[in-house]
C-alpha positions, 0 to 999 in steps of 0.5 A: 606847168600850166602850158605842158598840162595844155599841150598834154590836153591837145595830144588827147585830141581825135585823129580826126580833129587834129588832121583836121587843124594841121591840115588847115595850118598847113594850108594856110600857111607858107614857108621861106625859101626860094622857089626853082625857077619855073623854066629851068629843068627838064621838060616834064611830061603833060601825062597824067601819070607823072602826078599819081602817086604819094607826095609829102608838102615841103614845109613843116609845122612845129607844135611844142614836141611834135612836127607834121607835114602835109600828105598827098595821095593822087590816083588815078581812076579814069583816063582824065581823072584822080582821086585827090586824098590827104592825111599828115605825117606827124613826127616826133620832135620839132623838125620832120625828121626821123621816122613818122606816123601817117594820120589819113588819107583821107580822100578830100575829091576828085579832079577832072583835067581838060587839058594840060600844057607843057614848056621847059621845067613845067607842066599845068593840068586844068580842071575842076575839083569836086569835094566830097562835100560836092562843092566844085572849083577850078583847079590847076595841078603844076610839075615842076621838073617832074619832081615838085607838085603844086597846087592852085586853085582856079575859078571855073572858067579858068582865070590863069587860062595860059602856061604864062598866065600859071607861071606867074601865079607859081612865082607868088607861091611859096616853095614850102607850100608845094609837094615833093615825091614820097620816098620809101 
C-alpha cells in the first residue's frame, strides 16, 4: 500500500515538474531497436521545411499506470530559422497507445542552420541552438528519408563538419531517440 500512496503522490506533481522529469528520462535515455540504414530511401530534401512541423520520440517511458512520449513542435520563423518547443504526451496505461494528453510545448530555443547537405536517405542541417536560458551550442537536425528526425548535439565550430562525419554519429544513436511525424 506503501508503493501505490507514493505514486498516487508523484500524480500530484505540477505539470511543469513532471514534464520536466519526463523530459529529462526521455532524453537521457535510448530504446532498443534497430536504426534504418542511413543511405536507404529516398533522397530527402535539404529544405528547411521538410522539418517543420510536430514530431512524436519513438520511445516510450513507462511509469507505474502512465506512459509518456517526447513532443516536438519545430516552426518556422525566418528564412534559416526555427522555433524548437517540446512538451509530452502522457497516456493512460504503460505502452503509448491509445488516446493522450499533450503537457507543453513549450518553446526550449531556436536554431539557426547555416548550411545543410543531402545524400540518398539523409538530410543534415547545421547550426546553432540558442536556449531561452541563452546558452548557445551546435546543433545538427538529420532526416532520415523525410519521415525520421533526429537530433545531435555539436560544438560550435562544428565536430562532425561532413555528411559522413554525421552519419556515423547517427549509427550510435538509438532509434527510439530520434522523431516520427505526428499523426492527426
Amino acid at each position: 500500500m506503501l508503493i501505490y500512496s507514493a505514486l498516487l503522490g508523484r500524480a500530484r506533481l505540477p505539470a511543469g515538474a513532471m514534464l520536466v522529469f519526463v523530459g529529462l528520462v526521455l532524453s537521457a535515455c535510448g530504446g532498443g531497436g534497430g536504426d534504418d540504414p542511413p543511405n536507404g530511401g529516398n533522397t530527402p530534401t535539404p529544405a528547411l521545411t521538410a522539418m517543420a512541423g510536430d514530431w512524436v520520440q519513438k520511445g516510450c517511458v513507462k511509469a507505474g499506470n502512465q506512459s509518456f512520449k517526447k513532443f516536438l513542435r519545430a516552426r518556422i520563423t525566418d528564412q534559416n530559422t526555427m522555433d524548437h518547443d517540446e512538451g509530452v504526451l502522457s497516456f493512460v496505461g504503460g505502452d503509448c497507445a491509445g488516446a493522450s494528453v499533450l503537457v507543453g510545448p513549450t518553446k526550449l530555443g531556436t536554431v539557426t542552420f547555416s548550411r545543410a547537405e543531402a545524400a540518398q536517405g539523409l538530410a543534415a542541417h547545421w547550426g546553432v541552438f540558442l536556449a531561452v536560458t541563452g546558452t548557445r551550442s551546435g546543433a545538427i537536425w538529420t532526416l532520415r528519408s523525410g519521415s525520421q528526425l533526429c537530433l545531435l548535439g555539436d560544438e560550435i565550430p562544428s565536430i562532425q563538419p561532413s555528411l559522413s562525419a554525421v552519419t556515423r554519429s547517427l549509427a550510435t544513436v538509438p532509434a527510439d531517440n530520434c522523431f516520427a511525424r505526428k499523426t492527426p
